[in-house]
VMD Tcl script that draws the C-alpha trace (Angstrom):
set ca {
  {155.69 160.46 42.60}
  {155.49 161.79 45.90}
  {152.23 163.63 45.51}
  {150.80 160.26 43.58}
  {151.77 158.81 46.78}
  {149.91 161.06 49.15}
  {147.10 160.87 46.88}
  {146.64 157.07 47.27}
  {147.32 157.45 50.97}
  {144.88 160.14 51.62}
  {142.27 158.18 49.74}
  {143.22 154.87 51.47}
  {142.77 157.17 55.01}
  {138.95 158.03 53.23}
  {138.00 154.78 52.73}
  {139.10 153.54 56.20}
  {137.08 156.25 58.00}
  {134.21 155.56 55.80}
  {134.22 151.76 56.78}
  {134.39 152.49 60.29}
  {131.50 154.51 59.93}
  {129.04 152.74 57.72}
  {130.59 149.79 60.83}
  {129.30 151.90 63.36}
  {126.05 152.40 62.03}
  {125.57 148.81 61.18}
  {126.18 147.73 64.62}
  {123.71 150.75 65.61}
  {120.84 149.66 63.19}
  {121.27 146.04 64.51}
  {120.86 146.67 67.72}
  {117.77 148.64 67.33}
  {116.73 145.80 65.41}
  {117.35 142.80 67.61}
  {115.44 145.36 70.50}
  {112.24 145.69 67.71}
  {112.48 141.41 67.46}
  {111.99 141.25 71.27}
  {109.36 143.42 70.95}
  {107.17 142.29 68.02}
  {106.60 138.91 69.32}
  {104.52 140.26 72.53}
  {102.60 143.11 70.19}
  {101.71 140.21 68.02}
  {100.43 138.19 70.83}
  {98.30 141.13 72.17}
  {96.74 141.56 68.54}
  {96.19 138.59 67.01}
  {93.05 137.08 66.95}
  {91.74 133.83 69.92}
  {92.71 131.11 68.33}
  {91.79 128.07 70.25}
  {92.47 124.97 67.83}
  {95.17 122.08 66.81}
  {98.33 124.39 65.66}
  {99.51 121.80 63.41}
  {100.84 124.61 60.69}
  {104.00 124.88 62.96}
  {105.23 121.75 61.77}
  {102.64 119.12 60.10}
  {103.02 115.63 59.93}
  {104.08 114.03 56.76}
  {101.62 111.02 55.36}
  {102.38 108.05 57.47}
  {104.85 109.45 59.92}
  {102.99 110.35 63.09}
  {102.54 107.62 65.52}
  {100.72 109.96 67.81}
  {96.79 109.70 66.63}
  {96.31 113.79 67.66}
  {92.85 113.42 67.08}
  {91.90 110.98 69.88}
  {94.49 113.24 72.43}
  {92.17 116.21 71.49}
  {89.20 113.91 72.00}
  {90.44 113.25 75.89}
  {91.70 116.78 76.89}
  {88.19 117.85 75.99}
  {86.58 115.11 77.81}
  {89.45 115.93 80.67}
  {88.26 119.50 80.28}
  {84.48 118.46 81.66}
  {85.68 118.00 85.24}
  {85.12 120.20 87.69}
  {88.58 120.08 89.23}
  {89.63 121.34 85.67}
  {89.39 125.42 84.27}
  {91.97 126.10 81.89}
  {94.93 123.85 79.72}
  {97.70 124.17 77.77}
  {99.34 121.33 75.80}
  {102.26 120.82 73.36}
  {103.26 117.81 71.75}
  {106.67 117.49 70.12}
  {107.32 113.92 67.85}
  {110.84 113.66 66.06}
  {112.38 116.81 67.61}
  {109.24 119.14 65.73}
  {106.14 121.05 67.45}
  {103.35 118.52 66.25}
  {100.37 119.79 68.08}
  {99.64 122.63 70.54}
  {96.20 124.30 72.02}
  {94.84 125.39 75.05}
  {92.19 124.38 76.41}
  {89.44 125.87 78.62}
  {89.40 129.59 80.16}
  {91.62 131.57 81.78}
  {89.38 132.22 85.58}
  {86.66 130.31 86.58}
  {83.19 131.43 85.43}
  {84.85 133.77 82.52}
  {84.41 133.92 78.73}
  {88.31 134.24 77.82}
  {89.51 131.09 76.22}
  {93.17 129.85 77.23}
  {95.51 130.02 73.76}
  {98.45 128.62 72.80}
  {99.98 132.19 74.14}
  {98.33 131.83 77.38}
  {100.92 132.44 79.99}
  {100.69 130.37 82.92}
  {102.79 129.60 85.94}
  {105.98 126.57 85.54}
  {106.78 126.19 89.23}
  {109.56 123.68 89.56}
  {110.12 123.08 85.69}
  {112.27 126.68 86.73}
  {114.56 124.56 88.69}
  {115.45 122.69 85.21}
  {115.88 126.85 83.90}
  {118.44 127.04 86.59}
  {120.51 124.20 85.96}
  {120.51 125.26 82.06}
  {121.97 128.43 82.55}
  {124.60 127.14 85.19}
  {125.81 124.68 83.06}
  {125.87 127.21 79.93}
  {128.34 129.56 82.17}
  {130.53 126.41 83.02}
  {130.57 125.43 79.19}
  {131.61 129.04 78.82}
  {134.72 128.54 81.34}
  {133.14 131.08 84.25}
  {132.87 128.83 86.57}
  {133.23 124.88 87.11}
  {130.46 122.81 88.77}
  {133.23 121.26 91.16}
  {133.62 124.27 92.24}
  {132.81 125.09 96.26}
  {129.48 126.82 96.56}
  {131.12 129.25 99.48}
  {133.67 130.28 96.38}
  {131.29 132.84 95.50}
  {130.27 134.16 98.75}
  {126.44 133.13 98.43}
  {123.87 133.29 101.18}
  {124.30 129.27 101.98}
  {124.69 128.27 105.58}
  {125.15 124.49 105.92}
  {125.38 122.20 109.44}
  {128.77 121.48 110.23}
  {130.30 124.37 107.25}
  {129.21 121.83 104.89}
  {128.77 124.75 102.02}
  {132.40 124.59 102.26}
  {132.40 121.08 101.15}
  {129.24 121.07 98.51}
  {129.88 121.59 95.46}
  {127.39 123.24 92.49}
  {127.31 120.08 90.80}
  {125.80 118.47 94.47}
  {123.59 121.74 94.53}
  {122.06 121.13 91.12}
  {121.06 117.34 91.79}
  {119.74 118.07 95.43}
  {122.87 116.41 97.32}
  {123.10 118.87 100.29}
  {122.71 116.25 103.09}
  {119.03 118.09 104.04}
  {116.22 116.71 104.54}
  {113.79 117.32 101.85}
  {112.07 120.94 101.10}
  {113.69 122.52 104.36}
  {112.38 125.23 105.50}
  {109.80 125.87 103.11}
  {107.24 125.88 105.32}
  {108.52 129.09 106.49}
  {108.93 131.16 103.39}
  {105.48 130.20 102.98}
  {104.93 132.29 106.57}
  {106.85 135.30 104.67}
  {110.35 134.70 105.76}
  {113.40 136.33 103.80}
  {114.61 133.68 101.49}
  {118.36 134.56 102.00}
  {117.84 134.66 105.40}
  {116.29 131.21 105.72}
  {119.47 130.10 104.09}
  {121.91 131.11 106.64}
  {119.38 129.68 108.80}
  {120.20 126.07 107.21}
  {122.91 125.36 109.81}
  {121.08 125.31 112.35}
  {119.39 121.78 110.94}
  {121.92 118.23 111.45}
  {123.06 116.45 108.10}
  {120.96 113.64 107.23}
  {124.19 112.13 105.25}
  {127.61 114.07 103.94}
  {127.11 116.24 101.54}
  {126.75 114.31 98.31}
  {125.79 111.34 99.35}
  {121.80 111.09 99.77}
  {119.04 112.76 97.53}
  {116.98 115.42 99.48}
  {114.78 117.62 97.19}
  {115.01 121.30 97.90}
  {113.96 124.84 96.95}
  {115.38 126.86 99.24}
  {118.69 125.84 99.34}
  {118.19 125.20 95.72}
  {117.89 128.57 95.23}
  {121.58 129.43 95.83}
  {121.95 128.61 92.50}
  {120.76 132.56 91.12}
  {123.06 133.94 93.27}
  {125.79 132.01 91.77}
  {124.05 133.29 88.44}
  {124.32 136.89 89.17}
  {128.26 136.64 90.69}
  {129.33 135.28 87.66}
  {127.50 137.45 85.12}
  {126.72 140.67 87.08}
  {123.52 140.85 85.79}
  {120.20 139.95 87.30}
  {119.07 136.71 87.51}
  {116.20 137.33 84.96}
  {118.46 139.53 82.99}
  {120.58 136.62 82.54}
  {118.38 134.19 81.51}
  {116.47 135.92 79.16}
  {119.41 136.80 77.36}
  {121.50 133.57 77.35}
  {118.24 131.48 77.06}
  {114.93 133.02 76.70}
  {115.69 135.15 73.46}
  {118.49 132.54 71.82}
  {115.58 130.10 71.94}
  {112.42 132.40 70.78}
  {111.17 132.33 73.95}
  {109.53 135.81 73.80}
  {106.42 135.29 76.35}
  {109.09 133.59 78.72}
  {109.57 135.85 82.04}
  {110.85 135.52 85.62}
  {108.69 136.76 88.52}
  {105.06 137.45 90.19}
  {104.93 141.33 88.57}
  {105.80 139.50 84.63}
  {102.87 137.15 85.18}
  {100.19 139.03 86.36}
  {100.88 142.20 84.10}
  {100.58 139.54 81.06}
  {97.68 140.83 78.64}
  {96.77 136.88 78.13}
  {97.58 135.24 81.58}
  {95.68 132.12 83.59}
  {95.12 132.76 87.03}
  {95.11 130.04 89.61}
  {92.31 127.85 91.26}
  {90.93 124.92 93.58}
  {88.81 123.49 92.40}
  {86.79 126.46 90.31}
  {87.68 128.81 93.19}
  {90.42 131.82 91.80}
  {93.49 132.12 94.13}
  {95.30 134.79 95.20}
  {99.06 134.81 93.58}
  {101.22 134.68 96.22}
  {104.92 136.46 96.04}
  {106.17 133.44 98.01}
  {107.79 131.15 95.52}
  {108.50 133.83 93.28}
  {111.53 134.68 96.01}
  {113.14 131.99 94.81}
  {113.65 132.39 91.07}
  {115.74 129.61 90.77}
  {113.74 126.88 92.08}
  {109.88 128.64 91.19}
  {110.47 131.77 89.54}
  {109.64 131.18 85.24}
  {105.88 131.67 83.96}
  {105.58 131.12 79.72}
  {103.29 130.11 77.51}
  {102.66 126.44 76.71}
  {104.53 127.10 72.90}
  {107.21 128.03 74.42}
  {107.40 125.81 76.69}
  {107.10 123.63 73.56}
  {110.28 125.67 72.45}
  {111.95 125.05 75.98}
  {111.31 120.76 75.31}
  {112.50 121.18 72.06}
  {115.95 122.69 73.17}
  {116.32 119.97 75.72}
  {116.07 117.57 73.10}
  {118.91 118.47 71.26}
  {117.10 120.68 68.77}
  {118.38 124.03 69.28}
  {122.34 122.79 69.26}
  {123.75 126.37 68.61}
  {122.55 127.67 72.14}
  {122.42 124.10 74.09}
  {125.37 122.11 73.23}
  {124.74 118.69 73.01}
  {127.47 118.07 75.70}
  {125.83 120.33 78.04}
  {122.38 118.57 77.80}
  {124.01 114.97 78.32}
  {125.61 116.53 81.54}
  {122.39 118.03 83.25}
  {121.09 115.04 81.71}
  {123.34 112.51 83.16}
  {121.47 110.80 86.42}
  {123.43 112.05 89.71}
  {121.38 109.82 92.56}
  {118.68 107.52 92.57}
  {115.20 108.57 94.11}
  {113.29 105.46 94.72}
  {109.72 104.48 93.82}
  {107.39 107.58 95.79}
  {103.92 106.81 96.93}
  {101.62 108.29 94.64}
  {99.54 107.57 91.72}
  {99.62 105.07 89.41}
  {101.28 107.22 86.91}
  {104.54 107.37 89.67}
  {104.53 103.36 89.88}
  {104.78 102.80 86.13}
  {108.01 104.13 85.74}
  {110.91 102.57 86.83}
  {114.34 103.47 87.97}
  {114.00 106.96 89.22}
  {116.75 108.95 89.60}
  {117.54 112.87 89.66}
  {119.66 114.56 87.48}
  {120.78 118.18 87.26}
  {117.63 119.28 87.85}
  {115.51 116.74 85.81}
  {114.44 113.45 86.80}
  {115.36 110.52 84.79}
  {113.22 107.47 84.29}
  {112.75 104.05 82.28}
  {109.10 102.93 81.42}
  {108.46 100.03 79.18}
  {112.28 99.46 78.49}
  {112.53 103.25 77.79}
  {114.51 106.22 79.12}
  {112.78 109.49 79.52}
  {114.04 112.79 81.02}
  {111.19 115.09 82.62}
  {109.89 116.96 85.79}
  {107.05 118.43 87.42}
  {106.04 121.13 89.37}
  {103.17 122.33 91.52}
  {102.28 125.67 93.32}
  {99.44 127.05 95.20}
  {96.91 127.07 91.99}
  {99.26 125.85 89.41}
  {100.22 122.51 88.15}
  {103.03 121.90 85.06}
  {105.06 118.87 83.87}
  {107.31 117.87 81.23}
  {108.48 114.59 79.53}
  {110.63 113.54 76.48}
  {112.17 110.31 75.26}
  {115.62 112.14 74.54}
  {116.34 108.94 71.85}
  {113.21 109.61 70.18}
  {113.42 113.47 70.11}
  {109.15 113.08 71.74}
  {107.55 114.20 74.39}
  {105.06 116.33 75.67}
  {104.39 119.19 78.22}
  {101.45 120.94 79.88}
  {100.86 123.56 82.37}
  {96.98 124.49 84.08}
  {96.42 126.24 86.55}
  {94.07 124.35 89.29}
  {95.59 121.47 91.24}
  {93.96 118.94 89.38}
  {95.72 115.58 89.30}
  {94.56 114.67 86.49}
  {96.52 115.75 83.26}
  {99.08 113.96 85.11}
  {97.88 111.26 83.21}
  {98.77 112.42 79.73}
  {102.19 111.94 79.74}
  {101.88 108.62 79.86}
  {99.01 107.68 76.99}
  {101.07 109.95 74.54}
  {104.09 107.35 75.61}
  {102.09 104.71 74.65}
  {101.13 105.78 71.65}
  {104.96 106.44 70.99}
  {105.63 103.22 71.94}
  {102.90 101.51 70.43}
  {101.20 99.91 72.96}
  {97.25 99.39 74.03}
  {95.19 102.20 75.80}
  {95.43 102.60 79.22}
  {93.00 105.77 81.05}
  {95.65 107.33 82.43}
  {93.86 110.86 82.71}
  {91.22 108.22 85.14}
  {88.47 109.89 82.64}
  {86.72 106.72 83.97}
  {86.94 107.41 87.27}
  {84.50 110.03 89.37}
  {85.73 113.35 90.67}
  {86.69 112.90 94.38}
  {86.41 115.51 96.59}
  {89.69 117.17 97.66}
  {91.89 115.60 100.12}
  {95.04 116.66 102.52}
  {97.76 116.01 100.24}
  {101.18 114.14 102.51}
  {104.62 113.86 102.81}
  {105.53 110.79 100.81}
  {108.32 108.42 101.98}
  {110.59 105.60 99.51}
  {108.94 101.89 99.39}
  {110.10 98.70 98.70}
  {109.77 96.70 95.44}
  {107.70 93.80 97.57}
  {105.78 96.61 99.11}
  {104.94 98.32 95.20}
  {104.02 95.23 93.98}
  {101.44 94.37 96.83}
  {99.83 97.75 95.91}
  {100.04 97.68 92.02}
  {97.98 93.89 92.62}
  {95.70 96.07 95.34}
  {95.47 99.03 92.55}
  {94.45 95.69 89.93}
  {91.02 95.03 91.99}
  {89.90 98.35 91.77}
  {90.89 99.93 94.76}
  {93.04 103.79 95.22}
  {96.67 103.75 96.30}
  {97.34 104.07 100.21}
  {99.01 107.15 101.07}
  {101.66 107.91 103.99}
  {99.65 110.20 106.60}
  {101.91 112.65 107.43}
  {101.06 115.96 106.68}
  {102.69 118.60 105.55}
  {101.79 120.06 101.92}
  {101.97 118.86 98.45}
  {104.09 117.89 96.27}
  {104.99 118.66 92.82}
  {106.50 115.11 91.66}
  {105.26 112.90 94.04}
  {102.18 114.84 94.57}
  {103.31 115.37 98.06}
  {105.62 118.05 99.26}
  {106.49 120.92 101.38}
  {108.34 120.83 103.90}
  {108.58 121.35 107.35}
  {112.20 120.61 107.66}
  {111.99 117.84 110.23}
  {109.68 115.87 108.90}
  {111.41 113.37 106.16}
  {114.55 112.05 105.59}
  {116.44 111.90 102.50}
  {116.64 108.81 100.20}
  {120.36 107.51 100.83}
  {121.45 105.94 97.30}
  {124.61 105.57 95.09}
  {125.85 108.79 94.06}
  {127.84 107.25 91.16}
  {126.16 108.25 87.86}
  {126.39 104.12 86.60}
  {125.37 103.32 89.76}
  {121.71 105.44 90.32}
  {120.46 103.68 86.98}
  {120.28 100.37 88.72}
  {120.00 101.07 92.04}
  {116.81 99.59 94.12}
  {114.36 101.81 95.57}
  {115.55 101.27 99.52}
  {112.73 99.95 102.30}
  {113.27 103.34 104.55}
  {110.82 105.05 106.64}
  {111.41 109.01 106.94}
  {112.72 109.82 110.29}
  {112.02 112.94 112.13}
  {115.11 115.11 111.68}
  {116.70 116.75 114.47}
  {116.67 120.44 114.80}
  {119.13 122.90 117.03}
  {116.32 125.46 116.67}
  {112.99 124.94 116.86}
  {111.11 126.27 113.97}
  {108.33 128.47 113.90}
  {104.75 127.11 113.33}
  {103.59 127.93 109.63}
  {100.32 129.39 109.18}
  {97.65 128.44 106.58}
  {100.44 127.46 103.82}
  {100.26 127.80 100.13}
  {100.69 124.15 99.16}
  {103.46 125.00 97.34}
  {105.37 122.30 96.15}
  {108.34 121.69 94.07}
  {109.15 118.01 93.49}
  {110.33 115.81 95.83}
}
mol new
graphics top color blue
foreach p $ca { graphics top sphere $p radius 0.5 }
foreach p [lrange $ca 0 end-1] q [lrange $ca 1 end] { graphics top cylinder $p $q radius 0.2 }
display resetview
């Protein structure tokens, strides 16, 4: 008996050690395999033949359930495409939470013979800022940190007047509730200064408002955010992103930095007008607020994911948070695309908005050369995204005649196909305007004539078409912080006031015209 027992138990021992290794080299094999995955996508890309027509095989639409007519969108971009403020596009459409159309459009640099693809990478400027918020709000779902939490808790580089930092919260950092005044000191990391630096710096500026109170749009400060990113997870910022969102989400031609973009094999470089630009490190110091370049279908991938489509990596609970309006905005000056929608108020790093009775979530962003926006009816699982790089107003427009084909109502040029090229003009600050004062320019605007614009100077803008910053030059909107409350809040009749500055900043050389959102 005894020997029958050390025969079962010897055998029992075999089979153990057996498991554990066949374990061991599953969990080998896997890994090599999940590194190959990674891989393949960007060998494909570099392989595969220019394809530049309608992707429709990613998801077609069934007999009678598109409301988008695709046909008479590809019509316009290619009529869009004509201008000479215009080199290359991408576009993705999504309709009931699926990839319904995607191409690119035009070339890659000015004067050139290679087309832009649906894999042509391009730059997203301050659509990052939405990448930001994302992962912060993935490590609070994951119990790492809390977004009430103090920003000086984790020892960041943030200097605030009056120790405000230890007062602001991550929650006020993600929905640009500092108290600054909008885009401090941008003006001088366009000149080459140290972003970290710049953000001790911060104190040395007065409070517009307490901290959480009033909406001033930032990238600087904004930027705080990575280094939260990298406390919590000790890993890089890109590190973490491409492995808690990038990969989860297919998002293989997604990247973070200057050296990822311009060592693409398919990438857009930027222009004015049909001039090529330099690409400037500048913005890419900020990864948080400027830092992500992708293709347009993944940037297709990245709406979809917002929507509510990728629930297994975005919890719908997270995306109703980041989601959730924090402060209204006002109505900006800009163009008419700005004064159709109503309600405007800033999230987590998206921008919510109501035209023609409907909500919609988006953003936009701008940077010397490069020009990108987003927009999605979250109800209706649609939207639509672009990114080009020249600074081009124009595809601005698009959003909103693929909303009103959603929506089913008439044609409106939005794009301004209609409408001659004008020559380039000195983009400006924008300031908040009154309903009485919108109104007297949307019945101006009727009879034919362009919107005014507040003359004062500065840079451009990547929402309001309007924006860097010299950080004394505009004030920040004061409005309801209450979530309930932003949604109904009036724009305010406030002119931007000069801030007041302990130190006198440096004058900023020829800038970038940069510009994250206001």
């Amino acid at each position: 008996m005894t020997a029958v027992k050390n025969m079962r138990c010897n055998k029992r021992d075999y089979l153990k050690k057996k498991i554990a290794s066949l374990h061991k080299t599953a969990l080998k094999t896997g890994t090599l395999l999940t590194a190959f995955s990674c891989l393949v996508p960007s060998v494909v890309q570099a392989i595969e033949p220019v394809n530049n027509t309608v992707v429709q095989t990613l998801a077609p639409p069934e007999e009678g359930t598109s409301v988008i007519d695709y046909q008479k969108i590809d019509q316009r971009l290619n009529r869009l495409m004509s201008s000479q403020t215009m080199v290359g596009l991408g576009v993705v459409i999504i309709e009931n939470g699926r990839i319904r159309f995607v191409r690119g459009y035009g070339v890659r640099k000015s004067g050139g013979h290679e087309v832009v693809t649906p894999n042509t990478v391009f730059r997203w400027a301050s659509l990052s800022k939405g990448v930001a918020s994302t992962m912060v709000n993935l490590l609070a779902d994951q119990k790492r940190l809390s977004l009430d939490d103090i920003i000086s808790r984790y020892g960041t580089t943030l200097r605030l007047p009056d120790h405000a930092e230890q007062q602001a919260t991550i929650r006020m950092l993600l929905s640009q509730r500092l108290g600054l005044v909008h885009n401090a000191y941008d003006d001088r990391l366009e000149h080459g200064e140290d972003p970290a630096s710049l953000r001790q710096m911060l104190d040395q500026l007065h409070l517009s408002c307490s901290v959480g109170q009033c909406y001033g749009y930032q990238n600087v400060a904004f930027d705080t955010a990575h280094e939260i990113v990298e406390r919590v997870t000790g890993m890089s910022y890109a590190q973490a992103v491409r492995r808690y969102l990038f990969l989860p989400l297919g998002m293989y031609s997604a990247s973070i930095g200057r050296s990822a973009l311009v060592n693409s094999l398919d990438w857009a470089e930027p222009h004015t007008g049909q001039h090529t630009r330099e690409v400037k490190e500048n913005y890419y110091r900020i990864p948080a607020a400027g830092g992500v370049n992708s293709s347009i279908i993944d940037l297709g991938r990245w709406v979809r994911a917002q929507m509510g489509m990728e629930p297994e990596t975005l919890s719908h609970s997270l995306l109703n948070r980041i989601h959730q309006p924090q402060i209204n905005t006002g109505t900006w000056k800009g163009g008419p695309v700005d004064h159709a929608m109503d309600d405007a108020a800033y999230a987590m790093a998206f921008r919510v908005y109501h035209y023609r009775g409907h909500l919609m979530v988006g953003h936009r962003g701008a940077v010397s050369g490069y020009r990108s926006l987003l927009l999605f009816d979250p109800k209706l699982k649609s939207g639509v995204a672009a990114l080009w790089n020249s600074e081009s107003p124009r595809p601005t427009g698009l959003q909103l005649e693929v909303m009103d084909m959603l929506y089913h109502q008439p044609f409106h040029d939005w794009m301004e196909l209609d409408t001659p090229d004008l020559p380039p003009v000195e983009h400006h600050v924008s300031r908040p305007i009154s309903k009485a004062e919108r109104l007297r320019m949307e019945r101006h605007n009727a009879n034919g004539h362009h919107p005014v614009v507040a003359k004062k100077a500065v840079g451009k803008d990547a929402h309001s078409k309007n924006a860097h910053a010299v950080a004394a030059k505009s004030k920040p909107t004061k409005a309801p912080a209450h979530p309930a409350a932003a949604h109904k809040a009036a724009a305010s009749d406030k002119k931007a006031h000069p801030a007041v500055v302990k130190k006198a900043a440096p004058k900023p050389a020829a800038k970038e015209k940069a510009a994250h959102k206001k």
